[in-house]
C-alpha positions in Angstrom: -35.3 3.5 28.1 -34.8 4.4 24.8 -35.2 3.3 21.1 -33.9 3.7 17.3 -35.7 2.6 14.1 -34.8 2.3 10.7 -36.9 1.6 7.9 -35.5 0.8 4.3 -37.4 1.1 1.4 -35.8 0.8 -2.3 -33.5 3.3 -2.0 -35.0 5.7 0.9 -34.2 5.7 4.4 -35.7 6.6 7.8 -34.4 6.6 11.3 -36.1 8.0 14.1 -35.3 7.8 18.0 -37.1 8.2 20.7 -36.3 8.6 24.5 -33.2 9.6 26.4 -29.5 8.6 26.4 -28.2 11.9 27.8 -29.9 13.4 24.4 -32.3 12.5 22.2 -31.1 9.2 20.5 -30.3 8.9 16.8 -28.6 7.4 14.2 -25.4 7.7 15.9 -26.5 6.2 19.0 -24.3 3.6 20.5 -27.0 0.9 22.0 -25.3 -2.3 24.0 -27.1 -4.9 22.4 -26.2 -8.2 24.5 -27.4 -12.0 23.9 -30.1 -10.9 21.3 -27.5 -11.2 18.5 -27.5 -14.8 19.7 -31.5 -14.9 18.0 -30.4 -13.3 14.9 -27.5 -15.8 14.2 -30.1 -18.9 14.9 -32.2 -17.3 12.7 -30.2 -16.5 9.9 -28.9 -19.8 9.9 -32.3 -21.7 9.8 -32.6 -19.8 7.0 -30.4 -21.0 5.1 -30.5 -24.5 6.0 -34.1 -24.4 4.5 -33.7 -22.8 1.1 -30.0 -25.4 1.2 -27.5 -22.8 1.2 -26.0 -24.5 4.1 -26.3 -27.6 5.8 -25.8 -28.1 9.4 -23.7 -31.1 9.2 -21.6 -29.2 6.9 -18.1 -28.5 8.2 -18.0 -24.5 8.8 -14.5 -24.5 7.4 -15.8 -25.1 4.2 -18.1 -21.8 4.2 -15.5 -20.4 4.8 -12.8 -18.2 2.4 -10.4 -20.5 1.5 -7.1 -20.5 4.0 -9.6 -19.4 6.9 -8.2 -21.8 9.9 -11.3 -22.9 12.2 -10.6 -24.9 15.4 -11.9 -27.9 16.0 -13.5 -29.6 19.3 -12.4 -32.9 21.0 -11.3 -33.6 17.3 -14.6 -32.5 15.5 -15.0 -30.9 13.2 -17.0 -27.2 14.3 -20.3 -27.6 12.1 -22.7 -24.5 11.7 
């Protein structure tokens, strides 16, 4: 098992790794990160629907760039 970090402060930087991958893992370290960018969308998205920047009824289309073409589902519209 193996892990990489990265701390940001201002404008400094740290990463540090620790455990194998066929070396000592690092920055460049390609990880296969699964489902668990799943939580980070729901997240991310509950965040903004409490501080209003988005609202979940809102159509996604219009979050979108303009010209984007979203699909819709059973003739709904996809909402965030």
């Amino acid at each position: 098992m193996s892990v990489v970090v990265a701390a940001v402060a201002g404008k400094s930087t740290e990463i540090r790794g620790s455990g194998q991958t066929g070396g000592a893992p690092g920055a460049d370290t390609v990880f296969e990160i699964g489902s668990v960018t799943k939580v980070f969308t729901a997240l991310t998205l509950a965040q903004l629907a409490a501080t209003g920047a988005v609202g979940l009824d809102e159509p996604l289309v219009a979050l979108l760039p303009e010209g984007t073409r979203v699909p819709s589902r059973d003739g709904k519209e996809i909402t965030p």
